[in-house]
C-alpha positions as a LaTeX table, in Angstrom:
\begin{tabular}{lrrr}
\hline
Residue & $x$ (\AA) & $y$ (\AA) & $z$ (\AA) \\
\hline
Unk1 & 10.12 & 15.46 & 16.73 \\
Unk2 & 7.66 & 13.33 & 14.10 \\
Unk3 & 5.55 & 15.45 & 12.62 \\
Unk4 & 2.74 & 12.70 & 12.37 \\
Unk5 & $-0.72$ & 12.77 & 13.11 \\
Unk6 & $-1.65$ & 10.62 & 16.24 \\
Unk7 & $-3.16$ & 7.59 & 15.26 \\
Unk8 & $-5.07$ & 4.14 & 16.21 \\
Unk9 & $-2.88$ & 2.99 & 13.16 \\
Unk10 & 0.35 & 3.08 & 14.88 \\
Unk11 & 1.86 & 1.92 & 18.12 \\
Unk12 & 3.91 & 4.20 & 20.71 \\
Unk13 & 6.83 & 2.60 & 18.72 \\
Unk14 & 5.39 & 3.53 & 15.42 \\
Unk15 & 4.82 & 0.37 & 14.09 \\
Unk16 & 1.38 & $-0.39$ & 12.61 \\
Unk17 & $-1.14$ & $-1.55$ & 15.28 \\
Unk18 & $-2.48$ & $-4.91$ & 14.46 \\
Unk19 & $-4.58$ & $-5.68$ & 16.92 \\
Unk20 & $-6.51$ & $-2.16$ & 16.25 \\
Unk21 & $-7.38$ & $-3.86$ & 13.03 \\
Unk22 & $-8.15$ & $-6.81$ & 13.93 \\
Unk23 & $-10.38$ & $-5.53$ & 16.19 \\
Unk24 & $-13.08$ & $-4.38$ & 13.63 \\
Unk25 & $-13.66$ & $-7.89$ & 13.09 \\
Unk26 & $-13.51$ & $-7.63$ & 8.97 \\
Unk27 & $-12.52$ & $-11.15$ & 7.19 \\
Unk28 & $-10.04$ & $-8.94$ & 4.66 \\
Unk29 & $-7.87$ & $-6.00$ & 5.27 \\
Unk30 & $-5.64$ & $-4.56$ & 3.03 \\
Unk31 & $-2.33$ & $-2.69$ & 4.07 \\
Unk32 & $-0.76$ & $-0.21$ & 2.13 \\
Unk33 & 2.23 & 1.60 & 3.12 \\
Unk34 & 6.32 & 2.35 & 2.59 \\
Unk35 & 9.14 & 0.20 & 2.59 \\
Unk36 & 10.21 & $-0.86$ & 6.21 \\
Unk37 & 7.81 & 0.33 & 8.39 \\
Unk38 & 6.88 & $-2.69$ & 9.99 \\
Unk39 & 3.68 & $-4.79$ & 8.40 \\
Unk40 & 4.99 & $-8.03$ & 8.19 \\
Unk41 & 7.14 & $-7.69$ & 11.57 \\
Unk42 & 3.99 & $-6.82$ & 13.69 \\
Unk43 & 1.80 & $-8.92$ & 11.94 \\
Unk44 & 3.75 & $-12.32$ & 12.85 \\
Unk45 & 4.07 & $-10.66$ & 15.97 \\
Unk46 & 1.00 & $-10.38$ & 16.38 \\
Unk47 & $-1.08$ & $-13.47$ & 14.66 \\
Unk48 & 2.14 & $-15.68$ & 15.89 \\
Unk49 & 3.65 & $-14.70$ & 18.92 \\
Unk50 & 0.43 & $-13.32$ & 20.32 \\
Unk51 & $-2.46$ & $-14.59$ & 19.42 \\
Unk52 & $-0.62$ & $-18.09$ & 18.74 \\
Unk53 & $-3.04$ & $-18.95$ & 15.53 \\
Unk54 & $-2.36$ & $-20.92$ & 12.89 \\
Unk55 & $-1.44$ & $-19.30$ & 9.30 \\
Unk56 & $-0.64$ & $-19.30$ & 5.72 \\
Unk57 & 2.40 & $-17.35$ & 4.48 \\
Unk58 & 1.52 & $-16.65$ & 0.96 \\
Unk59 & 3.60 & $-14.84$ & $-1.91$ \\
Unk60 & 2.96 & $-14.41$ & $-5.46$ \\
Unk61 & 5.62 & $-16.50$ & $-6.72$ \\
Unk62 & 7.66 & $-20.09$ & $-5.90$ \\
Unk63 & 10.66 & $-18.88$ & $-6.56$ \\
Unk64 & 10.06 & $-16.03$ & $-3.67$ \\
Unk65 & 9.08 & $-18.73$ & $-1.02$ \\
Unk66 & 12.19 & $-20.69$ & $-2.14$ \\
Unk67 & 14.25 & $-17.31$ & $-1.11$ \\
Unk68 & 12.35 & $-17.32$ & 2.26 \\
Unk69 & 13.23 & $-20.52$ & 2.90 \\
Unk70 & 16.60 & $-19.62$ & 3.89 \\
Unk71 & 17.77 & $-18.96$ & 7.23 \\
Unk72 & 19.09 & $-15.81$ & 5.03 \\
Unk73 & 15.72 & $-14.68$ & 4.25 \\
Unk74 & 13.63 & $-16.14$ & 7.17 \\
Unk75 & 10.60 & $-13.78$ & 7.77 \\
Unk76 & 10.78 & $-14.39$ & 11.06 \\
Unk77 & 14.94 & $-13.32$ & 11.69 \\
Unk78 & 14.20 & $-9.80$ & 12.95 \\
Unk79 & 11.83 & $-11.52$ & 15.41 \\
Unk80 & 14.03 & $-14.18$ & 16.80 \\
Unk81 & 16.62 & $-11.66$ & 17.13 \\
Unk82 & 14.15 & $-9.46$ & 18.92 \\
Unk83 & 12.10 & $-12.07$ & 21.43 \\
Unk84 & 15.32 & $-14.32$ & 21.98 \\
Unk85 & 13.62 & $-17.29$ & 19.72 \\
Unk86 & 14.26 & $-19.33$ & 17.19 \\
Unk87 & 10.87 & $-19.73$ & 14.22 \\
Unk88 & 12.39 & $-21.62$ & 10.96 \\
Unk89 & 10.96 & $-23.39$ & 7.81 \\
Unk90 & 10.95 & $-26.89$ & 7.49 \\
Unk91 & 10.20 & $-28.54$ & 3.79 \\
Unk92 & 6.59 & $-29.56$ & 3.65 \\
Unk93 & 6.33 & $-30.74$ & $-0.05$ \\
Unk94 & 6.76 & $-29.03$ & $-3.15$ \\
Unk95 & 6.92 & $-25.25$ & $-3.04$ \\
Unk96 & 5.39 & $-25.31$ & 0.54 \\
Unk97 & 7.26 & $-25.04$ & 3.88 \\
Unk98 & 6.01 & $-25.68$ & 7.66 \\
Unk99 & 7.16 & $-23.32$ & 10.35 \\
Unk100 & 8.29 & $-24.92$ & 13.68 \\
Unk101 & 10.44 & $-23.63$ & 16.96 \\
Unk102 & 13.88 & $-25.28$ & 16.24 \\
Unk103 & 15.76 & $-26.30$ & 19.40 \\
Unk104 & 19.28 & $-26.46$ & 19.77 \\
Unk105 & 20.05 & $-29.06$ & 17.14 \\
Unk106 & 17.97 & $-27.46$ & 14.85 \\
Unk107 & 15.36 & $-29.97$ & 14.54 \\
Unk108 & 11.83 & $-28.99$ & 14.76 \\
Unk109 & 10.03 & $-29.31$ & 18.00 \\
Unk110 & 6.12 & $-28.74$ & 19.22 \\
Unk111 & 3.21 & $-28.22$ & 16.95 \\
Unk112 & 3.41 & $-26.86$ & 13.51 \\
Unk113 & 2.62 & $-22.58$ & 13.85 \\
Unk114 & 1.26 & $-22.55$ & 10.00 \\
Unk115 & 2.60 & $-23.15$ & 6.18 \\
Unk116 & 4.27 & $-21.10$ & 3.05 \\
Unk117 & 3.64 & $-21.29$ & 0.09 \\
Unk118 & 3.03 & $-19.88$ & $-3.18$ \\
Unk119 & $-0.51$ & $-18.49$ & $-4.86$ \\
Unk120 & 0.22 & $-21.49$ & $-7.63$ \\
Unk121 & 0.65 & $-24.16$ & $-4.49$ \\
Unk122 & $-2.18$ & $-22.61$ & $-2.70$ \\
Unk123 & $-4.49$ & $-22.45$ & $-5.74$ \\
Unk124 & $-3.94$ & $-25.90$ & $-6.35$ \\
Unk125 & $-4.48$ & $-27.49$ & $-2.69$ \\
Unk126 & $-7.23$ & $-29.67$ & $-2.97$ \\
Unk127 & $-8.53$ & $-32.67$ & $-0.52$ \\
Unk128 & $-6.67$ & $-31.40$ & 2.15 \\
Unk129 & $-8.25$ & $-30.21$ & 5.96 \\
Unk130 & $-7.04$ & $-26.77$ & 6.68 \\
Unk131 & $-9.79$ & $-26.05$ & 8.84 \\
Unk132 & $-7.52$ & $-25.31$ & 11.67 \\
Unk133 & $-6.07$ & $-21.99$ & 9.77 \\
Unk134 & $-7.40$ & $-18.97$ & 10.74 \\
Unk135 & $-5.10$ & $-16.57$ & 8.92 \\
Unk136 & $-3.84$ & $-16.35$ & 5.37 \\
Unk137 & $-1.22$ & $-13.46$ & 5.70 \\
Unk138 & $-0.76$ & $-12.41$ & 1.97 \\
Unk139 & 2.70 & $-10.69$ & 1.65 \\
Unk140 & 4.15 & $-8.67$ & $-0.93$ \\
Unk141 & 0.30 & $-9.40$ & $-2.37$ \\
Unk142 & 0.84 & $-6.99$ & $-5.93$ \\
Unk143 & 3.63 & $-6.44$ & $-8.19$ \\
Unk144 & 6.51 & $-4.08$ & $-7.35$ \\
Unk145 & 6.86 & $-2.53$ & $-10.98$ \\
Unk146 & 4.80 & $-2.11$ & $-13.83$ \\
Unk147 & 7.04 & $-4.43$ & $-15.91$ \\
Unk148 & 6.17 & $-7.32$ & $-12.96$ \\
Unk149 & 2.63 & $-6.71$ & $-13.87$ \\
Unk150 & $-0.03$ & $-9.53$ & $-12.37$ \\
Unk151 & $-0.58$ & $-12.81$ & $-13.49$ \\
Unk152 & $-3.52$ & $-13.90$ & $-15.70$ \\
Unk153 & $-6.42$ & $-13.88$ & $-13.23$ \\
Unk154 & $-4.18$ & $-14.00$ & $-10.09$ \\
Unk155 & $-7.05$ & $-12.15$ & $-8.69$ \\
Unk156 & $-9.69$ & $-15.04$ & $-9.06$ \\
Unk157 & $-6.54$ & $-18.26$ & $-8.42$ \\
Unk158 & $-6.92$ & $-16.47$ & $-4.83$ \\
Unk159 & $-10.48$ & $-16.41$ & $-4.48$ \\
Unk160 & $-10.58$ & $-20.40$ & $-5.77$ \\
Unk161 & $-8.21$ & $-21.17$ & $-3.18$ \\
Unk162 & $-9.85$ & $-19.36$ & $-0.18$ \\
Unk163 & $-12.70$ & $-20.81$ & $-1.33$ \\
Unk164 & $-11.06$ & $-24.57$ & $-1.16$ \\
Unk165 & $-9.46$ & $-23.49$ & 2.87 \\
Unk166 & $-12.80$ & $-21.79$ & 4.25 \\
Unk167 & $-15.68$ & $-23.80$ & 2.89 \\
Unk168 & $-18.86$ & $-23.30$ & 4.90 \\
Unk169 & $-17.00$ & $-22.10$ & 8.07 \\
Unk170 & $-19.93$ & $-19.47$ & 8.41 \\
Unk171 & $-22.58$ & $-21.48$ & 7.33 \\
Unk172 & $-21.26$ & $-23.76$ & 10.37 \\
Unk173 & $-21.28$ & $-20.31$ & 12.69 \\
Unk174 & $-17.70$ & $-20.13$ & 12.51 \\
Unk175 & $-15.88$ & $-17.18$ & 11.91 \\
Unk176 & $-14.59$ & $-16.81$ & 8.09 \\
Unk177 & $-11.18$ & $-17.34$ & 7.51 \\
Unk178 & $-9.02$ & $-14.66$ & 7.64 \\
Unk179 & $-6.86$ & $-12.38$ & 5.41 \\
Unk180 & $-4.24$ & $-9.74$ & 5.83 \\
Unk181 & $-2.98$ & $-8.83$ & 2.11 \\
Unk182 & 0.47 & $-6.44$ & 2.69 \\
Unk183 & 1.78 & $-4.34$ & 0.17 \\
Unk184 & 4.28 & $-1.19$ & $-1.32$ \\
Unk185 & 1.97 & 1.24 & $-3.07$ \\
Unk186 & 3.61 & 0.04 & $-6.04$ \\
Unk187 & 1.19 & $-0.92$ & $-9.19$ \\
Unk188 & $-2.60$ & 0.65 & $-8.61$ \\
Unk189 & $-3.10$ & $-1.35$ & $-11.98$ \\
Unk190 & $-3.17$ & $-4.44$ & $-10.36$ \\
Unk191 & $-5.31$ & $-7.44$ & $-10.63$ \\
Unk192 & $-6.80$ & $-7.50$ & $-7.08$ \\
Unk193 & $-7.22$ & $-3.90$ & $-7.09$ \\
Unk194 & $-9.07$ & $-3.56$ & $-10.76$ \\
Unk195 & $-10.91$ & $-6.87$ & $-9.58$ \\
Unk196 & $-12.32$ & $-5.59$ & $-6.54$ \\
Unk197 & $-13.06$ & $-2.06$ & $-7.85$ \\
Unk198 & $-10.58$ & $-0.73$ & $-5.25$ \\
Unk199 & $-8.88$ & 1.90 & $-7.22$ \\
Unk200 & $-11.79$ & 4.47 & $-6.56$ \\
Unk201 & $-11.92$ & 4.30 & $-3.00$ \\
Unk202 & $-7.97$ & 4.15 & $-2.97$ \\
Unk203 & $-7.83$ & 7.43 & $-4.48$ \\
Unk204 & $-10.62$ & 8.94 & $-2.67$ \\
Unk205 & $-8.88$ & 7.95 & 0.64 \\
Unk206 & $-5.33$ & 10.07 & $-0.96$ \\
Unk207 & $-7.85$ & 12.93 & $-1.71$ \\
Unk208 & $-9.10$ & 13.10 & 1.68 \\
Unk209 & $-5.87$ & 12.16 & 3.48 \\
Unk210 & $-7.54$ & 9.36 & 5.04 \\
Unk211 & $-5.57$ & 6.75 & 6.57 \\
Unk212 & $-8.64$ & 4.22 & 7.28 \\
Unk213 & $-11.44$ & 2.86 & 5.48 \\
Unk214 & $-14.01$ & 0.58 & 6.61 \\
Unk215 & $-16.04$ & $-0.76$ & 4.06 \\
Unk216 & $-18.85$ & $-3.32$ & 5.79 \\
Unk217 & $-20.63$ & $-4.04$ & 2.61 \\
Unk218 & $-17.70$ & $-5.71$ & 1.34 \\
Unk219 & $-16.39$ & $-7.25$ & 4.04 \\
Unk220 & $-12.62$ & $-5.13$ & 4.19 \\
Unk221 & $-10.86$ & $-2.56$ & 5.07 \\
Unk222 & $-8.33$ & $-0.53$ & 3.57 \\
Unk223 & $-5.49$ & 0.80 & 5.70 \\
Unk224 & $-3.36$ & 3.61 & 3.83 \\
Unk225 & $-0.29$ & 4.11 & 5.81 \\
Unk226 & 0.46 & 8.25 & 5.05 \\
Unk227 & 1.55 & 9.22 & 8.56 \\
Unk228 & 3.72 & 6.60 & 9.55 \\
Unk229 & 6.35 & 7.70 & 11.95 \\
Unk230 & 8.52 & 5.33 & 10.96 \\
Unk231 & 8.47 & 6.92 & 7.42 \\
Unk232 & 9.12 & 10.43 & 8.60 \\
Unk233 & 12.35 & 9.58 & 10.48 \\
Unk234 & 13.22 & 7.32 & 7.55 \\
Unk235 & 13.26 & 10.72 & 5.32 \\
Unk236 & 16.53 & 11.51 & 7.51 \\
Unk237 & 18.52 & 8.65 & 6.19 \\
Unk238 & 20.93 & 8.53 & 3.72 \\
Unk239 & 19.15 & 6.46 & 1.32 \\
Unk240 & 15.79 & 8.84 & 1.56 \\
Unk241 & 18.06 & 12.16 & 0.97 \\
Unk242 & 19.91 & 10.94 & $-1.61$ \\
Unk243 & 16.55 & 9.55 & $-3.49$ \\
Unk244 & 14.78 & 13.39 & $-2.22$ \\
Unk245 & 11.88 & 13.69 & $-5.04$ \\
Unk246 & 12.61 & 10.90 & $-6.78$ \\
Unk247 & 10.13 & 7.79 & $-7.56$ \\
Unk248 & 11.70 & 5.70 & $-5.49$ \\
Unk249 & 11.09 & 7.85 & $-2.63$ \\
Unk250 & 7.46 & 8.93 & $-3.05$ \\
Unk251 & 6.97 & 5.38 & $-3.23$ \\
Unk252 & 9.05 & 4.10 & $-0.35$ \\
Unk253 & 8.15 & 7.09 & 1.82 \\
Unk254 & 5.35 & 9.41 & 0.61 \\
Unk255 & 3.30 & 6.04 & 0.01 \\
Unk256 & 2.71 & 7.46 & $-3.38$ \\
Unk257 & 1.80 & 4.25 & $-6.42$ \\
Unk258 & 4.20 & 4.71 & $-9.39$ \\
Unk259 & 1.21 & 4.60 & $-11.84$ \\
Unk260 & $-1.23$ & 7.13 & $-9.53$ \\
Unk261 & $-1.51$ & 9.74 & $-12.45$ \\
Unk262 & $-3.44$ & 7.33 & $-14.44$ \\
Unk263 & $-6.01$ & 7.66 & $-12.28$ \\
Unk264 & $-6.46$ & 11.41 & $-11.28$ \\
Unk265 & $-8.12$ & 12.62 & $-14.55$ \\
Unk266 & $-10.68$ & 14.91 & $-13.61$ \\
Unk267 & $-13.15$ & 16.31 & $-15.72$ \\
Unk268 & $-14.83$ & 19.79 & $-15.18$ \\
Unk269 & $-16.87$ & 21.93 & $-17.02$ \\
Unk270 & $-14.48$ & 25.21 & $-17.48$ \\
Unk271 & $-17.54$ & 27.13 & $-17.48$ \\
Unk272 & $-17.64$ & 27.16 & $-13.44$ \\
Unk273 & $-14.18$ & 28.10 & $-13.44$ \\
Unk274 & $-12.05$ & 31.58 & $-14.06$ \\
Unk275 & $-8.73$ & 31.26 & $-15.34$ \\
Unk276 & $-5.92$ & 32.88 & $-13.00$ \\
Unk277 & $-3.04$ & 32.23 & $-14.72$ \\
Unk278 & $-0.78$ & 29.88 & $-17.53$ \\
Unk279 & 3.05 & 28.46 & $-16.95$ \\
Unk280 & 4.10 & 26.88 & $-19.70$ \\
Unk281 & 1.27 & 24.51 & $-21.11$ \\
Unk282 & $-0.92$ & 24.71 & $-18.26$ \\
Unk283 & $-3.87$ & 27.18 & $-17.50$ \\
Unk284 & $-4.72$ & 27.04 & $-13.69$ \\
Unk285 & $-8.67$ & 27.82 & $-13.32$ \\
Unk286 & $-10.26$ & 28.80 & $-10.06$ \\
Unk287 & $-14.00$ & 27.65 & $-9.10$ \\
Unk288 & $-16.42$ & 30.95 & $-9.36$ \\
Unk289 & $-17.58$ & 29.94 & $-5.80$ \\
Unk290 & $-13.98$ & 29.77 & $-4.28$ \\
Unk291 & $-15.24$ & 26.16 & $-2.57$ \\
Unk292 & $-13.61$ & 23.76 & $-4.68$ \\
Unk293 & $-9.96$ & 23.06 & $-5.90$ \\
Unk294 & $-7.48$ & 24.61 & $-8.49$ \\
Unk295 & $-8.53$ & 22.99 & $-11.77$ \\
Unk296 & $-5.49$ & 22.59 & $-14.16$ \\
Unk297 & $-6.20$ & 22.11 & $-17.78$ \\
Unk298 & $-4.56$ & 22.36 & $-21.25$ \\
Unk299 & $-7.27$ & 24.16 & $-22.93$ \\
Unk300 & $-6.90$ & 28.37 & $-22.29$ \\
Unk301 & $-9.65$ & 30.40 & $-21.98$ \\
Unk302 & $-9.82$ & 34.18 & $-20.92$ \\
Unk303 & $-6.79$ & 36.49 & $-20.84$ \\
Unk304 & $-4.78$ & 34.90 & $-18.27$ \\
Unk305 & $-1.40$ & 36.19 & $-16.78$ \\
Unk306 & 1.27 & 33.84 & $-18.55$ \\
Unk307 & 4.28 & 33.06 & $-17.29$ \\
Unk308 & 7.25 & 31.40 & $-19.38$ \\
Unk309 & 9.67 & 28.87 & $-18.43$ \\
Unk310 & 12.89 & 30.47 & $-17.57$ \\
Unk311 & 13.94 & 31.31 & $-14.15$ \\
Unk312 & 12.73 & 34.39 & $-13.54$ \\
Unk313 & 9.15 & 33.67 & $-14.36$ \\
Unk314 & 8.86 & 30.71 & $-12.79$ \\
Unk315 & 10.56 & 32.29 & $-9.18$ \\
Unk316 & 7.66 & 35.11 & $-9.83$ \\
Unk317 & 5.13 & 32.53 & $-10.07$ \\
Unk318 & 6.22 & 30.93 & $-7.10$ \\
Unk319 & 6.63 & 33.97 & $-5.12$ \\
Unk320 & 2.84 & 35.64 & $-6.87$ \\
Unk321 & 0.72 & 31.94 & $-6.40$ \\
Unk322 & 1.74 & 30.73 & $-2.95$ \\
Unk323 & $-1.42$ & 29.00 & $-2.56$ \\
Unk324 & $-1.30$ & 27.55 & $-6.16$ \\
Unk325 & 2.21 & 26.02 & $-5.50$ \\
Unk326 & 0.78 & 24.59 & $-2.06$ \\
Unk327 & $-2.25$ & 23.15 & $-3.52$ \\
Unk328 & 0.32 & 21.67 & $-5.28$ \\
Unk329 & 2.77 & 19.99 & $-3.43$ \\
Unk330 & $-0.20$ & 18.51 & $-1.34$ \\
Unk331 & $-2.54$ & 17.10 & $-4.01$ \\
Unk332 & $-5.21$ & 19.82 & $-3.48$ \\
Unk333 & $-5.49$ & 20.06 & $-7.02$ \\
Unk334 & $-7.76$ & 18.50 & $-9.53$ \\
Unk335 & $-6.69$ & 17.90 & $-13.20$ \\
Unk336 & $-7.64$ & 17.64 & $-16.04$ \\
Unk337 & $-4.89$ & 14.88 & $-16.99$ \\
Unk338 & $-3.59$ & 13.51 & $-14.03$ \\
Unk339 & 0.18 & 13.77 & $-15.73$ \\
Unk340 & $-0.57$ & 17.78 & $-15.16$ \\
Unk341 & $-0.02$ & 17.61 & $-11.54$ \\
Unk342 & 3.51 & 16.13 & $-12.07$ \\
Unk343 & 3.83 & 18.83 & $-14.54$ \\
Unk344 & 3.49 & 21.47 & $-12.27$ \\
Unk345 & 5.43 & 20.38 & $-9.71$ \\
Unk346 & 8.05 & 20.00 & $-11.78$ \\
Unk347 & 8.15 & 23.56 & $-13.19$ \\
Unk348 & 7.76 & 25.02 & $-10.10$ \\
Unk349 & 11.13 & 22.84 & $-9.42$ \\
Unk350 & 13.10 & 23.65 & $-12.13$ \\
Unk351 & 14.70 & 27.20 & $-10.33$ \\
\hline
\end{tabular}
């Protein structure tokens, strides 16, 4: 049995609910979650099969929608496989592609069901009327390692180019277009995310194991996929034991960015705090008023208990701080350099 939280998020199947977003009527959303759980499946679903509105397919890069262009890489495979039909790409120009219902031949047939492309064709559309798309569905929208870092101002090329497809839709009293930006927690230092100032409320939505955030002021939400069911029975595949605790894993399944620690420094004035105890380099303080975190810091004040790192200190420790090691394991600690967290954990793993 899933141990998952029940949640709007997720359908009975466990795939992300769509239309539960949709529903809150925001021009942007933003979905973060694992590897294979099913955002880009149930969003075609959804904005194609469904709701039968137009769209934009957008990814970073050209040579990525040249890869999707195959009937190898169709985003839409799973889904003909699925619903019995048959969704391809048809050249539409350089870099850009139309999707159609193919009949038997092969040859496209009925109206056009939207466009791919990449952000460079997108950014430099101009003259054209697009004013019958009412969805840009931005996949893969950040980098997927820190050496595939964004492009100069990719953050702004996107804005340009919504700018260019939506116009003065809402000045006309028509809805705004549409976007649904998909991605791996992957890169937090992202241009989009360092752009929009989301970092802070990414983090604060980890901190409070909050799956949801609507943020009406600036038009978005923020879904953070932490209890996907899909994810938890994923953990039981081969792949996901034999990558247990590695990067690839808290990324793919924990929903955990590669570069979080970068982010979690948190400073505190050591005052408030007592120190309980020191394993290797780090002194673990408690707040005088018990209603606050474990603080870990480098700097040791007091007389703490210290423990050293060979295996019987560190199964002591274990054993003697249960509620330490738990605060731990499920980020209930503050620090005073994020890379302390990691540091912990990995002591307490060594034995």
């Amino acid at each position: 049995m899933d141990r998952v939280k029940k949640s709007k998020l997720y359908q009975p199947s466990g795939y992300p609910d769509i239309e539960y977003l949709l529903s809150k009527g925001l021009p942007f959303m933003w979905l973060i979650g694992g590897r294979g759980i099913g955002k880009t499946y149930t969003i075609l679903e959804t904005i194609v099969l469904n709701r039968h509105t137009k769209f934009i397919l957008l990814r970073r890069k050209a040579s990525e929608v040249k890869k999707l262009s195959t009937e190898a890489f169709n985003v839409f495979k799973k889904l003909n496989s699925d619903k019995g039909i048959d969704i391809r790409t048809y050249p539409n120009g350089d870099d850009c592609y139309s999707f159609y219902y193919a009949d038997e031949d092969g040859k496209a047939w009925g109206e056009c069901l939207g466009y791919m492309m990449s952000l460079s064709t997108f950014a430099n559309f101009r003259g054209g009327d697009m004013t019958d798309i009412d969805f840009i569905i931005q996949d893969e929208a950040i980098p997927q390692t820190l050496k595939g870092q964004s492009m100069n101002g990719e953050a702004f090329t996107f804005f340009n180019a919504y700018e260019t497809i939506n116009r003065n839709r809402e000045l006309e009293g028509r809805p705004a277009l549409r976007v649904i930006s998909i991605c791996n927690s992957t890169i937090l230092n992202n241009d989009y995310f360092l752009t929009l100032n989301m970092i802070s409320p990414i983090m604060e939505m980890y901190r409070n194991k909050k799956e949801l955030k609507i943020d009406r002021e600036h038009e978005r939400l923020i879904a953070l996929y932490l209890n996907s069911p899909i994810s938890e029975r994923k953990k039981k595949t081969a792949l996901y034991k034999y990558t247990k605790d590695t990067a690839f894993a808290n990324q793919a399944i924990d929903n955990l960015f590669e570069d979080m620690d970068s982010f979690l420094d948190v400073s505190r004035p050591l005052a408030e705090y007592i120190p309980v105890v020191t394993i290797g380099e780090i002194t673990i303080y408690r707040h005088k008023s018990r209603q606050k975190p474990y603080y870990l810091s480098t700097h040791k004040s007091g007389a703490p208990k210290e423990f050293k790192l060979n295996e019987y200190d560190i199964l002591v420790f274990r054993n003697k701080y249960r509620s330490i090691v738990n605060a731990a394991y499920f980020g209930e600690a503050e620090a005073e350099k994020g890379y302390l967290l990691k540091l912990l954990l990995k002591y307490i793993k060594m034995y």
